[in-house]
DSSP file (Angstrom, degrees, kcal/mol; ACC not computed):
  #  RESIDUE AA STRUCTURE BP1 BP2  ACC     N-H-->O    O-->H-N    N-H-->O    O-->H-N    TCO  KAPPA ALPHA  PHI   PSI    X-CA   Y-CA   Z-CA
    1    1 A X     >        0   0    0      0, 0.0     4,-2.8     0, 0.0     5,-0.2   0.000 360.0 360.0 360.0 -52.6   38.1  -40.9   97.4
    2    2 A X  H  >  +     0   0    0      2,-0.2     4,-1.4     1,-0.2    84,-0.0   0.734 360.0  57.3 -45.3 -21.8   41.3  -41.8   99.3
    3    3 A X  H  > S+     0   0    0      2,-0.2     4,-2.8     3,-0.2    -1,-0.2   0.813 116.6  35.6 -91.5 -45.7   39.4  -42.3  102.5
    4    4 A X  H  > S+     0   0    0      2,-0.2     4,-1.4     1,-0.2    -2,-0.2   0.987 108.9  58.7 -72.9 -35.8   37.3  -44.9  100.8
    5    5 A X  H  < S+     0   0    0     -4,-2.8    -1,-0.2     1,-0.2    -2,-0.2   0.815 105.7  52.0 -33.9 -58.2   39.8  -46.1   98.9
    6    6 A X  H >< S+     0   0    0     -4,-1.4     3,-1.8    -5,-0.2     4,-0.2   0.911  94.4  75.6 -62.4 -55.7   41.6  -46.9  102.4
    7    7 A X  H >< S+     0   0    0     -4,-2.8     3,-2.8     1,-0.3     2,-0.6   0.824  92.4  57.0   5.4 -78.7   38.4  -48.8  103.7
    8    8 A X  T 3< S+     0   0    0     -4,-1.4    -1,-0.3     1,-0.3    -2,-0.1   0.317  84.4  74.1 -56.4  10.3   39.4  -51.4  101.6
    9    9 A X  T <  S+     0   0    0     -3,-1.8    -1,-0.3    -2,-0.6    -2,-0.2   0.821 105.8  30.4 -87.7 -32.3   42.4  -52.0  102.8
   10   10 A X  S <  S+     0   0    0     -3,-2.8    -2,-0.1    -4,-0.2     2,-0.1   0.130  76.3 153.6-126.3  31.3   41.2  -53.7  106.0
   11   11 A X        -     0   0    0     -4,-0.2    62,-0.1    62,-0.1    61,-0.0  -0.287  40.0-119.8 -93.9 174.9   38.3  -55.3  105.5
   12   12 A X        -     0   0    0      1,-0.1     2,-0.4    -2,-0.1    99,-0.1   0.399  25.9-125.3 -77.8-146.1   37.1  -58.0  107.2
   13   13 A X        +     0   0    0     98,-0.1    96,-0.1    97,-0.1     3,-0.1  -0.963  27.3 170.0-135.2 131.1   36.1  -61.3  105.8
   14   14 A X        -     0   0    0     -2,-0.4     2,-1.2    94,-0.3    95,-0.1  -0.005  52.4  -9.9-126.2-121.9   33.3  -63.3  105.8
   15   15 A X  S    S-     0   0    0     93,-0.2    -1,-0.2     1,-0.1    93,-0.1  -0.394  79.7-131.0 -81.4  93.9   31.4  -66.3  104.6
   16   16 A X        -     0   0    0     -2,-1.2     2,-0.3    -3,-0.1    94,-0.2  -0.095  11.2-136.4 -60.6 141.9   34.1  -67.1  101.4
   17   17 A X        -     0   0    0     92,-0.3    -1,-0.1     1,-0.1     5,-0.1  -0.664  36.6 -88.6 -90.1 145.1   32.6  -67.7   97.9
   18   18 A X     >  -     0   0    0     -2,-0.3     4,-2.5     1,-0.1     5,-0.2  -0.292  38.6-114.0 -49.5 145.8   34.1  -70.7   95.8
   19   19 A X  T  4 S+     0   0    0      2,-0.3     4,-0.4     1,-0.2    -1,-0.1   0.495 125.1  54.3 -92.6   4.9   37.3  -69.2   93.8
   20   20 A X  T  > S+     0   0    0      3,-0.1     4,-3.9     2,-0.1     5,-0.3   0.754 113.4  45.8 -97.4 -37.3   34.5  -70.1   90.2
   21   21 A X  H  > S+     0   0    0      1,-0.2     4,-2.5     2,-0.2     5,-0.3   0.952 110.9  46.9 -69.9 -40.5   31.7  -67.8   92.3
   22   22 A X  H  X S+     0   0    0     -4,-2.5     4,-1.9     1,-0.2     5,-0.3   0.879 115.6  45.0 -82.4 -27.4   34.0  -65.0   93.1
   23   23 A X  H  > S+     0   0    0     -4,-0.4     4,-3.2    -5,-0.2     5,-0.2   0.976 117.9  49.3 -48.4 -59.6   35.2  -65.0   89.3
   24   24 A X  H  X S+     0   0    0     -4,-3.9     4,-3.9     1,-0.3     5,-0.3   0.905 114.2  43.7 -43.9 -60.0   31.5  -65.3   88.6
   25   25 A X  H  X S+     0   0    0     -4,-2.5     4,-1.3    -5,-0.3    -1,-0.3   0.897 120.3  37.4 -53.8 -47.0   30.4  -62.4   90.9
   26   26 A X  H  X S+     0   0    0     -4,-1.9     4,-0.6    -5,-0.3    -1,-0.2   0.667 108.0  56.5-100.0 -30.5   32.8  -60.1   90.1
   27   27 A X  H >X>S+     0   0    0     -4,-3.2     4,-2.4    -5,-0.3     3,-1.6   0.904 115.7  55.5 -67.0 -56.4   33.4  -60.5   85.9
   28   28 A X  H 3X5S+     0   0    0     -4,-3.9     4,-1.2     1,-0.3    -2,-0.2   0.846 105.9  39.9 -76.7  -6.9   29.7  -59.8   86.2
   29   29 A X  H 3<5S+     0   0    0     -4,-1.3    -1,-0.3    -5,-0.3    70,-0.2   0.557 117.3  45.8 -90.1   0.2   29.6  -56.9   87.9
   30   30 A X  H X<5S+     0   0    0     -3,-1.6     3,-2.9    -4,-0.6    -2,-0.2   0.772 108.9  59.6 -89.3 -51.2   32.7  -55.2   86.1
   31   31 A X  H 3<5S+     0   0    0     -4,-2.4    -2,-0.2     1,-0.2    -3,-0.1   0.943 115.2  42.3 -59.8 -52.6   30.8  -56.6   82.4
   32   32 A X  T 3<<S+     0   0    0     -4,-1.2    -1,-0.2    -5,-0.6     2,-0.1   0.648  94.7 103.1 -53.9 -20.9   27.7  -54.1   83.9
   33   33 A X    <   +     0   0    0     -3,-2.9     2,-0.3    66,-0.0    -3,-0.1  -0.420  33.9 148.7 -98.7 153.6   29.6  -51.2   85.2
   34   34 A X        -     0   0    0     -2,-0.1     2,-0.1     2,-0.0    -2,-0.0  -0.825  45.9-107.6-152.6 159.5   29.8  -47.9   83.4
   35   35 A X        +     0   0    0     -2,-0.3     2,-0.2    64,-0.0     5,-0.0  -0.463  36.0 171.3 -77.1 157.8   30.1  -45.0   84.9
   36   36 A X    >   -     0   0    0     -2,-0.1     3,-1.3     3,-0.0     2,-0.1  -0.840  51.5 -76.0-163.5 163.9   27.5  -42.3   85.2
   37   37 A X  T 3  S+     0   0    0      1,-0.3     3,-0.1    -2,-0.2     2,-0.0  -0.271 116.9  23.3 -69.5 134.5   27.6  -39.1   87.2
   38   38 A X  T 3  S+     0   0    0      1,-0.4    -1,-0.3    -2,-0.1    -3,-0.0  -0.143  85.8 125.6  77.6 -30.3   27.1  -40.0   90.9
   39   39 A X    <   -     0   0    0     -3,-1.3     2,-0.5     1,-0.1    -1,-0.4  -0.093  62.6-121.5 -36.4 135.8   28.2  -43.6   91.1
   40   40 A X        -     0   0    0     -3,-0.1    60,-0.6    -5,-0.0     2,-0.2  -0.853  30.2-172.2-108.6 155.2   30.6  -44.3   93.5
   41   41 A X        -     0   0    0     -2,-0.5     2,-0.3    58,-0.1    58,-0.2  -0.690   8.0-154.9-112.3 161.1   34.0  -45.9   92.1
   42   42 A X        -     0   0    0     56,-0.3    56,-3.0    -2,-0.2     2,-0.5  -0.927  17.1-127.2-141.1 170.2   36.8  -47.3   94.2
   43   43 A X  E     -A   97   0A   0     -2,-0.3     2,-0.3    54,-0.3    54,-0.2  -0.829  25.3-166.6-127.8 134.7   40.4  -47.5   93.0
   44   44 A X  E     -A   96   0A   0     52,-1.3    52,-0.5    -2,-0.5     3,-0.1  -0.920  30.3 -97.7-114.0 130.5   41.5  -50.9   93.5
   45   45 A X  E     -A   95   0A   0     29,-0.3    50,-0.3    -2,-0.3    51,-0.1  -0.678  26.0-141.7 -65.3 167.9   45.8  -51.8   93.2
   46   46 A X  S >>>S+     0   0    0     48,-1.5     3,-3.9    47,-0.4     4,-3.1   0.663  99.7  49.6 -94.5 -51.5   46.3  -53.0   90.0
   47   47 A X  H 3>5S+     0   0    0     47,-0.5     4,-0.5     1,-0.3    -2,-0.1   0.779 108.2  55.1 -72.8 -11.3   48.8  -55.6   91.3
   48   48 A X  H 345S+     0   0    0     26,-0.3    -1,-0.3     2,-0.2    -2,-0.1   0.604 112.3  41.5 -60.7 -26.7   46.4  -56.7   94.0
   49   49 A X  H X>5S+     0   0    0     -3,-3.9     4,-1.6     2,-0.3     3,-0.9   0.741 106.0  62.1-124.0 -38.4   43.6  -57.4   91.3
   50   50 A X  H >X5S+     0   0    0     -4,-3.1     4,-2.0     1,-0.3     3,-0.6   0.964 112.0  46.3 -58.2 -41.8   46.3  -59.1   88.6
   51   51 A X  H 3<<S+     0   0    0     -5,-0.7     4,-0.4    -4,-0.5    -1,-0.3   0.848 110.6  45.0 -75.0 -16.9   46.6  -61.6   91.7
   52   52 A X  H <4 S+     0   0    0     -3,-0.9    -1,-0.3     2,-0.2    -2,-0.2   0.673 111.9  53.8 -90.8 -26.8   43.3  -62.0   92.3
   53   53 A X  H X< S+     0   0    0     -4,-1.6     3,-0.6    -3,-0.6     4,-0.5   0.864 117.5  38.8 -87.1 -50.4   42.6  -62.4   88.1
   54   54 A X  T 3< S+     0   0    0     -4,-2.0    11,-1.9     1,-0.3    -1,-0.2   0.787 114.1  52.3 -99.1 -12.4   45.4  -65.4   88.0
   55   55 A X  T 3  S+     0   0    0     -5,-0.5    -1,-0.3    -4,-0.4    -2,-0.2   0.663 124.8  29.9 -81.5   2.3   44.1  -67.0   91.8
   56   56 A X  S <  S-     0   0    0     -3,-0.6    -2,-0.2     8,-0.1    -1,-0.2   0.515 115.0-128.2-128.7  -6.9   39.9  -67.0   90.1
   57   57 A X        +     0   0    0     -4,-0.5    -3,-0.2    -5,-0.1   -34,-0.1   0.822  47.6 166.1  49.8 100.3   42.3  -67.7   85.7
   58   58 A X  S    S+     0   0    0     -5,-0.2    -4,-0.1   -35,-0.0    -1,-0.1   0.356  72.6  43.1 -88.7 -18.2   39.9  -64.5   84.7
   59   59 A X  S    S+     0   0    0     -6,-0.2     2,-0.3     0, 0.0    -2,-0.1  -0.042 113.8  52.0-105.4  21.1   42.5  -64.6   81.7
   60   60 A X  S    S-     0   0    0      2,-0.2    -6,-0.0     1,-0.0     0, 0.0  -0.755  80.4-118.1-142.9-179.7   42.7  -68.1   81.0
   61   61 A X  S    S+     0   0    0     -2,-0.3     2,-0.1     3,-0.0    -1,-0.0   0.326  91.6  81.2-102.8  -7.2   40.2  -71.1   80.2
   62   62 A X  S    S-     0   0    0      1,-0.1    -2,-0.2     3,-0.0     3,-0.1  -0.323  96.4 -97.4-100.7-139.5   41.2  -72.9   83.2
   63   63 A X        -     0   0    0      1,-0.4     2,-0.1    -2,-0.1    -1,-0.1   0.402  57.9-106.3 -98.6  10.5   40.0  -72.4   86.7
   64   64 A X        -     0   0    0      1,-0.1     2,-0.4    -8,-0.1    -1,-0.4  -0.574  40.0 -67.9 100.8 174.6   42.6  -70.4   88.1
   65   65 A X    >   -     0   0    0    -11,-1.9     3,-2.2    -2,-0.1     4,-0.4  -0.868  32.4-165.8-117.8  71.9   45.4  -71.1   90.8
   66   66 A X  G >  S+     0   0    0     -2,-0.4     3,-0.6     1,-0.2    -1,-0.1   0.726 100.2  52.8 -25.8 -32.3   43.9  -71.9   94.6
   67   67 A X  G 3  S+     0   0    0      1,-0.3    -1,-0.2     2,-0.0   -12,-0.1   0.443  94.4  72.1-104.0   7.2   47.5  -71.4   95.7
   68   68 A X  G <   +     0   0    0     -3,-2.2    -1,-0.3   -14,-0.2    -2,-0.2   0.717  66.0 141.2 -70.6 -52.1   47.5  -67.9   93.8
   69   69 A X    <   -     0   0    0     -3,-0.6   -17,-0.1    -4,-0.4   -18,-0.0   0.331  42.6-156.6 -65.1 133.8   45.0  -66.1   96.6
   70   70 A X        -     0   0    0    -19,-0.1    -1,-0.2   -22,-0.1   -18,-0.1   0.282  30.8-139.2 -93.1  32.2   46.2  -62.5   97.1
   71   71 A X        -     0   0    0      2,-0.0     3,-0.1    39,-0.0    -1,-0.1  -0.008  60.5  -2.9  63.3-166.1   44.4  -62.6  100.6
   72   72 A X  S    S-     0   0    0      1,-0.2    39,-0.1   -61,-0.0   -59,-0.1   0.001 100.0 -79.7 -72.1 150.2   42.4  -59.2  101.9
   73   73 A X        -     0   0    0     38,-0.5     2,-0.4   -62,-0.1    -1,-0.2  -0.220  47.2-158.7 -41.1 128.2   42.5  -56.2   99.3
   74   74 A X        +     0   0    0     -3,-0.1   -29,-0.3     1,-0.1   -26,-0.3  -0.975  18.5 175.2-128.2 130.8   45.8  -54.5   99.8
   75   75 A X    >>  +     0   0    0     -2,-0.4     3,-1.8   -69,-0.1     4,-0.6   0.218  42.2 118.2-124.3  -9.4   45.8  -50.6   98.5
   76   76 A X  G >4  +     0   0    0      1,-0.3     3,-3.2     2,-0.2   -67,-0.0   0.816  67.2  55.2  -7.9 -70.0   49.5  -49.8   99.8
   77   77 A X  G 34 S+     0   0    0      1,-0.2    -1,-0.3    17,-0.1    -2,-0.1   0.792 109.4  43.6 -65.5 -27.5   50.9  -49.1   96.7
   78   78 A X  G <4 S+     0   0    0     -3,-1.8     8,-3.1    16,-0.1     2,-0.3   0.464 104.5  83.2-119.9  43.7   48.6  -46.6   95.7
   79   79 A X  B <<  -B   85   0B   0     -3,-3.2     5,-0.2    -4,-0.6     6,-0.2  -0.851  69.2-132.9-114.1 144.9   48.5  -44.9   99.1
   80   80 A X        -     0   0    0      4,-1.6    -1,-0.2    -2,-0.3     6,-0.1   0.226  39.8-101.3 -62.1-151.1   50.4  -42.5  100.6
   81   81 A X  S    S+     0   0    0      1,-0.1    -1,-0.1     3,-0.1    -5,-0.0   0.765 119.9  57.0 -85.8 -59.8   51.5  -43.3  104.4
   82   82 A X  S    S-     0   0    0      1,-0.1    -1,-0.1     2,-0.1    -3,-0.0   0.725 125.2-100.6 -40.1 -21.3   48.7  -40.8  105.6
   83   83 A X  S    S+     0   0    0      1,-0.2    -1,-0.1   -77,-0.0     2,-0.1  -0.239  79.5 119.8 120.3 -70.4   46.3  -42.4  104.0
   84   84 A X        -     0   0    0     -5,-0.2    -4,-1.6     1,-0.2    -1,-0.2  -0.366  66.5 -81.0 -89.1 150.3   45.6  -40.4  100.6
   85   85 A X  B     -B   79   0B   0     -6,-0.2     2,-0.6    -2,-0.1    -6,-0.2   0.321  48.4-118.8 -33.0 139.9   45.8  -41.1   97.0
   86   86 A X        -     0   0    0     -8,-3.1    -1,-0.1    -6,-0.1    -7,-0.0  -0.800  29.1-105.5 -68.5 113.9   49.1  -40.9   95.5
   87   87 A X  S    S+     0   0    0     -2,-0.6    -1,-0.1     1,-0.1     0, 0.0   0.330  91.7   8.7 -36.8 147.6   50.0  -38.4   92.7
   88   88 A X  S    S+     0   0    0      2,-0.0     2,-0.3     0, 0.0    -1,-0.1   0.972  84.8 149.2  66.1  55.1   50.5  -39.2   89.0
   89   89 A X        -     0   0    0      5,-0.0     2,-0.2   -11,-0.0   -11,-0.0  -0.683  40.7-118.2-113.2-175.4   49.2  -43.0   89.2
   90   90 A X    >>  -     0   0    0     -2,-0.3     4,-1.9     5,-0.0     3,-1.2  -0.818   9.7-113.3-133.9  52.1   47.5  -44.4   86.4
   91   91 A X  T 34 S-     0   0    0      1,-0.3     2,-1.0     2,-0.2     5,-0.1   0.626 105.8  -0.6   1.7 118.5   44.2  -45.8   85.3
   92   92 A X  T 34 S+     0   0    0      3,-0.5    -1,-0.3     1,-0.2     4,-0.0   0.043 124.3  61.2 104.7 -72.7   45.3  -49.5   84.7
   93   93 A X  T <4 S+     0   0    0     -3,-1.2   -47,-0.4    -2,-1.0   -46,-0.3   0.880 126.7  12.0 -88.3 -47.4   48.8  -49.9   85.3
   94   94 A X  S  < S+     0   0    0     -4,-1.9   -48,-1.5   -48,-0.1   -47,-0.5   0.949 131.4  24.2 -87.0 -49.0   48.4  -48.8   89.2
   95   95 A X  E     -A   45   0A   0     -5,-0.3    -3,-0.5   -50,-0.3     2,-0.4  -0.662  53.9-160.2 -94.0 158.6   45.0  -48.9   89.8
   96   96 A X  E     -A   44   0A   0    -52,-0.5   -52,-1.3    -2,-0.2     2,-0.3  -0.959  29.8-124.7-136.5 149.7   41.3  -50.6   88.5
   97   97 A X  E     -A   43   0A   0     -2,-0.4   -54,-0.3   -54,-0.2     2,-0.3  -0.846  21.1-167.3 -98.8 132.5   37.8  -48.9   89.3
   98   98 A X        -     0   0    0    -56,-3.0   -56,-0.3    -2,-0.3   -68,-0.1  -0.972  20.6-127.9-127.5 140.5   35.5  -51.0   90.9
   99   99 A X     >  -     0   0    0     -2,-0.3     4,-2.3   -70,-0.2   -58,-0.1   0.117  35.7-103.6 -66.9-164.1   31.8  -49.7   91.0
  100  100 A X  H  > S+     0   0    0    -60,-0.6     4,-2.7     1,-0.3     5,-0.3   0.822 122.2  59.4-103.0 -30.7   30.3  -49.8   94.8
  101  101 A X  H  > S+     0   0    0      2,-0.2     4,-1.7     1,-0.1    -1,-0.3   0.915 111.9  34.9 -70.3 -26.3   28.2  -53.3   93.5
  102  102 A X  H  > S+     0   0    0    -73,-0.2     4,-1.9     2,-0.2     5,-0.3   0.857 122.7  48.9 -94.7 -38.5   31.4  -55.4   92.5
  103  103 A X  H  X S+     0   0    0     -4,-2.3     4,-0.8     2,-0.2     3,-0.5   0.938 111.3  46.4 -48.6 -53.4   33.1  -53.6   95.6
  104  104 A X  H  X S+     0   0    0     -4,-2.7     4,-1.3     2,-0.2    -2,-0.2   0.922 114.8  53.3 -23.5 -69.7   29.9  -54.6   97.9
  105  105 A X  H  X S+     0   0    0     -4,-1.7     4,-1.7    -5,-0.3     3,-0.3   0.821 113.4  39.2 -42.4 -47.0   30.2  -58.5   96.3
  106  106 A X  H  X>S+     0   0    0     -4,-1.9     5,-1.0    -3,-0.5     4,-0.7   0.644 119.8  40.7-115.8  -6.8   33.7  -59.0   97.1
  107  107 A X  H  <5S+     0   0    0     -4,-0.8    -1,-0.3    -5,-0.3    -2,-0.2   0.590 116.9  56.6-103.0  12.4   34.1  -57.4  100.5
  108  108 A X  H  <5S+     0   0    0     -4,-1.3   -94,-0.3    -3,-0.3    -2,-0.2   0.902 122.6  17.2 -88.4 -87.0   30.8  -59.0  101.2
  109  109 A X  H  <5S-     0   0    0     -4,-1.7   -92,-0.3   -95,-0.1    -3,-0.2   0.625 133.5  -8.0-116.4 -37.1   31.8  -62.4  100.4
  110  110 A X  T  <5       0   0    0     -4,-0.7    -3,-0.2    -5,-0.3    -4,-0.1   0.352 360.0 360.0-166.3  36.1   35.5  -63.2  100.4
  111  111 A X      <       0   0    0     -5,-1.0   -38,-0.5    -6,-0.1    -4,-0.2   0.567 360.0 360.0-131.9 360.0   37.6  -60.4  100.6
């Protein structure tokens, strides 16, 4: 999981979605997900994805902050230096799962 996990750290970017489509893309592919046995998950930072939440307002009624955007997926915080997951983290407060379709969407399209 750490290895994928690290993937995300550096990917590239391509043809960016409007900051209402990436909201769009990505609320609906989180609204879909459940786990089931064999899906793959990826571990997202948490503080990565709170910036991403207030740059697309996923918590608000307006449209979000343009000057908000937390640029390519940064997993630092919940990597060691090597690479692999850190001990003791947290479901939430360090991390967020995203299934391999919401993951796909946003490194796909604008992250």
């Amino acid at each position: 999981m750490a290895s994928q996990a690290s993937d995300c750290v550096d990917s590239p970017l391509s043809q960016p979605l409007s900051v209402d489509d990436q909201f769009e893309t990505i609320r609906n592919a989180v609204n879909r997900a459940e786990m089931r046995e064999g899906d793959t998950w990826y571990l997202i930072d948490s503080r990565w994805f709170k910036q991403w939440k207030r740059y697309v307002g996923w918590d608000q009624s307006s449209k979000g902050n343009e000057s908000a955007f937390p640029g390519p997926i940064d997993n630092s915080n919940i990597l060691t230096e090597s690479g692999s997951l850190k001990q003791h983290l947290t479901e939430t407060f360090d991390f967020v799962c995203l299934n391999s379709e919401a993951l796909a969407d946003a490194r796909q399209r604008f992250l």
